[in-house]
N, C-alpha and C positions, 0 to 999 in steps of 0.2 A: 745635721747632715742626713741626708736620704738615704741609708744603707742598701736600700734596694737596689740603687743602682749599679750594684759590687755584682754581679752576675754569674761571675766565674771567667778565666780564662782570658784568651783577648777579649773576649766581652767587657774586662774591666779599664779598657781606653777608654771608652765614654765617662766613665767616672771619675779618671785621672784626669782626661781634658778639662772638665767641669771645676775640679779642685784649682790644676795648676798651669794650663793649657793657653794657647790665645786667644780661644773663646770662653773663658773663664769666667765668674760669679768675682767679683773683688770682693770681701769682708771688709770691714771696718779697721781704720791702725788700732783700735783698742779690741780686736777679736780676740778671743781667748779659743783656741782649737780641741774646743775637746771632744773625746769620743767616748762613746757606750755602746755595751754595756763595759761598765769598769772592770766587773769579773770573767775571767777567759774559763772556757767550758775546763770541764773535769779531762784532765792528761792531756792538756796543752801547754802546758808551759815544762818547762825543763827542768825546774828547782823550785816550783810550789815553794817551801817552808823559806828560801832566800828570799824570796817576794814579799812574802809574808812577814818576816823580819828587816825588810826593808824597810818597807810600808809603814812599824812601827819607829824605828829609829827617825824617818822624814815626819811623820804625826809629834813627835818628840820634842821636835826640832823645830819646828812650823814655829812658835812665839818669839823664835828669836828672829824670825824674818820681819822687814817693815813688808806694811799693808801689798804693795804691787805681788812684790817676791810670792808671800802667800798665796797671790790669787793664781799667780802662773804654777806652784807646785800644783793645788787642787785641779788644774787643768790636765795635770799630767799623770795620776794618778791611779790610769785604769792600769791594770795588770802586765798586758801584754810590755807597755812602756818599761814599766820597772823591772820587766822582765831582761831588756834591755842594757839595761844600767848594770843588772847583775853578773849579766854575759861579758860586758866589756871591762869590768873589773874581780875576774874568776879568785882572785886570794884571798877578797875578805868582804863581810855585808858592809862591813864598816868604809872600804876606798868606796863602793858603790855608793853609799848616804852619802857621801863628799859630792863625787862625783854628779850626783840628780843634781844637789842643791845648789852645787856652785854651777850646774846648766842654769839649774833656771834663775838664780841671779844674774847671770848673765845675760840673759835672754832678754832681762828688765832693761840692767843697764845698756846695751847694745841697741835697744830698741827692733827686736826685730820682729814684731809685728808689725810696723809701722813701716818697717825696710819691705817685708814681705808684701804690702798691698802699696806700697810704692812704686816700686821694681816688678811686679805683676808682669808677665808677658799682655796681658789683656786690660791694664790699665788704661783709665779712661784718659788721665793727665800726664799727656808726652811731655814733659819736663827736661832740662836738659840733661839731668843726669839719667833720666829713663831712655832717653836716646842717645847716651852714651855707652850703656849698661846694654840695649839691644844691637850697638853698630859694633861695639867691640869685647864684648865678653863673648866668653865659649862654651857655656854648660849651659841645656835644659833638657824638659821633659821631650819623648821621643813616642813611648808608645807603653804596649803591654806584653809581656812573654807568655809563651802558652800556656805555662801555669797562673796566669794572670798577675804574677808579680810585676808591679812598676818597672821599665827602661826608663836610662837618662844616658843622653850623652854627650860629652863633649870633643871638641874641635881641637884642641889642647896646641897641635900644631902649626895652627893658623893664627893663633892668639898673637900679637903685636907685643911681646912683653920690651922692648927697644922704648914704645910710641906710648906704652903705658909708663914707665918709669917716666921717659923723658917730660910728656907732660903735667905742669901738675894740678894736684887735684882728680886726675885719673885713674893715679892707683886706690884713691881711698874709696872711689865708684866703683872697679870691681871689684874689692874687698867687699864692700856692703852687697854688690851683684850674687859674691861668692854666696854669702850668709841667706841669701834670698834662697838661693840655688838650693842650697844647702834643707833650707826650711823647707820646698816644697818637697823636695825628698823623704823628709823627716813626717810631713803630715799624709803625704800620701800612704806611705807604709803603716802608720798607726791608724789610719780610716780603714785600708784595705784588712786588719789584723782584728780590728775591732767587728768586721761584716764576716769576715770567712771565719772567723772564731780559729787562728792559727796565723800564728808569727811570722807575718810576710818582713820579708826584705826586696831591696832593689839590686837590678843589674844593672852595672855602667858600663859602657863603652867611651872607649878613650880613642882617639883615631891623634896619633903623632904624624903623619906625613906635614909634610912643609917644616918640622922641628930642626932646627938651624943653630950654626954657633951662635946666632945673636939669641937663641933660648940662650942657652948657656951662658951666656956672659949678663945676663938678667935672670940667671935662674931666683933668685933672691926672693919675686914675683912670687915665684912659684912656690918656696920655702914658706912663706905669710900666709900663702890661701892654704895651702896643706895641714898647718897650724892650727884651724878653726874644727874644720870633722870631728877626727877624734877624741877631742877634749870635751866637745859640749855634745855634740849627735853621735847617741851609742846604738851601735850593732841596727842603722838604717842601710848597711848594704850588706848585700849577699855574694858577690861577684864583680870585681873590674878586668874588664879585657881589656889589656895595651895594646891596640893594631895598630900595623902600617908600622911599626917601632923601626926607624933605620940606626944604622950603626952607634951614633952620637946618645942616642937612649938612654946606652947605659951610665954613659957620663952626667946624666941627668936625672937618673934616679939613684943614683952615689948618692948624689946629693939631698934627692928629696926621703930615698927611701929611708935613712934610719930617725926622719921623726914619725915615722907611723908607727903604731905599737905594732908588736911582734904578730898577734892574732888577724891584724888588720893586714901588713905585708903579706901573710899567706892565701889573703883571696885575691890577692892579683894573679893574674896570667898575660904572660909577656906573648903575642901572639905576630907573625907577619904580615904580608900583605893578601895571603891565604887562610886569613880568616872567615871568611864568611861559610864555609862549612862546621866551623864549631861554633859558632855563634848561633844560625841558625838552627841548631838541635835544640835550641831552647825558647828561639825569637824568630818570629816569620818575618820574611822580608818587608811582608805589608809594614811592619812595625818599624820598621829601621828607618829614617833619611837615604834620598837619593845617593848621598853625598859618602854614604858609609856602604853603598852595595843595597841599599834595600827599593821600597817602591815609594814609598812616603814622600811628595812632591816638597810639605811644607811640615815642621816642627817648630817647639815653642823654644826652640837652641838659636839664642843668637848668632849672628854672621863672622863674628869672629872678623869684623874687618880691621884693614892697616890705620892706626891712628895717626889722621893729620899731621901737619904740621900746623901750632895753634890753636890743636883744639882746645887746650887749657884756656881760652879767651871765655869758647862758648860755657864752663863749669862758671867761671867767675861769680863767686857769689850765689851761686846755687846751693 
């Protein structure tokens, strides 16, 4: 990867389009994502000597992984990452080592290199679950904040979770959509971490308007994708805003809020339909979607539309 193109500021949407965008470079399903340099400059990381003890516990541990496993640790091994893993489990170096390795076992078994350049907004092979994943899922890349941190956002309350249960085969394409979503999150902020030599994270924007008792009585949906983040992808966000949150909200994060770890509930902000002045103290409008108050005509966030009736025909077998 071309670090150069990390420029600073919004200047770094061109390099996030590039990575995650829908005019995007596709990798190979067998890419392994790694960045350099491995080592993060002197007083950048937050606990040096955790990192460092991490680093040997996972080296330790490396021979009991079969061949794939190993390849995806040594992928993930620069500094900043494990930096990561240290942050999202603060009691011991030891939940941390758990933590990396059972990522990146997973990562194998999930296949989510393969999901990742499948599910591609800029994929060359519209497949039917690639256009199911773009007609009805609700998270992608958006832009860049003035500190050149990654935006993402999603539609959350336009999502069909009714049209997704009901059909099937549908929930297991936004699950896998999720994991995609998830991934570019995760590389962008380790590309941009590895260029500015400092531990980026991303802001999400969450826009609930249209959230409806049929969310709620399919919240279930929403339990499953919430599931995936913070178990495998550590400390890749900086900030979620909940806008446009109407009344029903909080019936809905009853439910979702107590599987997120404790660290992770405290970067939400419940925000109304008066958001865009705090949001914008961080994200210029250019960055944002039409759709959320900003100028952005198109992003790589799919439409979040109503699913069929039937669409489980077009998955069949895919």
């Amino acid at each position: 990867m071309d670090l150069s193109a990390f420029r600073g500021g919004a200047d770094n949407a061109a390099a996030y389009e590039a990575l995650v965008g829908t005019t995007g470079t596709i990798p190979s399903p067998s890419f392994l994502p790694k960045v350099a340099p491995l080592a993060a400059p002197a007083g950048a990381l937050s606990d040096p000597e955790a990192v460092a003890e991490l680093r040997k516990l996972v080296e330790a541990r490396l021979a009991t992984l079969d061949a794939d496993a190993q390849k995806m640790v040594e992928a993930h091994m620069d500094e900043f990452t494990l930096q990561r893993y240290v942050m999202a489990r603060p009691a011991s170096v030891e939940e941390a080592a758990a933590m990396f390795l059972g990522a990146m076992v997973w990562r194998v078994e999930r296949g989510v290199a393969k999901l990742f350049a499948e599910l591609h907004p800029a994929a060359p092979d519209h497949s039917a679950r690639w256009l199911a994943a773009r007609a009805h899922f609700y998270g992608g890349y958006s832009g860049a904040a003035r500190d050149g941190s990654p935006v993402f956002v999603e539609s959350l309350g336009q999502a069909d979770l009714a049209g997704i249960s009901r059909e099937e085969g549908m929930l297991d394409v936004m699950l896998d959509a999720y994991v995609q979503y998830l991934e570019s999150v995760f590389r962008v902020v380790r590309a941009a971490s590895a260029a500015s030599g400092t531990l980026v994270r991303a802001f999400i924007v969450v826009d609930c308007s249209g959230l409806s008792l049929s969310t709620i009585r399919n919240i279930g949906v929403i339990k499953k994708v919430a599931s995936i983040g913070p178990q495998y992808y550590a400390e890749s966000t900086r900030c979620v805003w909940i806008v446009n949150a109407p009344t029903l909200f909080a019936a809905a994060w009853a439910a979702v809020g107590p599987l997120l770890p404790a660290h992770t509930r405290k970067k939400v902000n419940v925000l109304g339909t008066g958001f865009l002045p705090t949001v914008s103290e961080h994200i210029d409008p250019s960055q944002l979607p039409e759709w959320l108050g900003g100028t952005k005509p198109t992003t790589a966030c799919p439409r979040a539309a109503p699913v069929p009736e039937g669409a489980a025909a077009s998955l069949a077998g895919a």
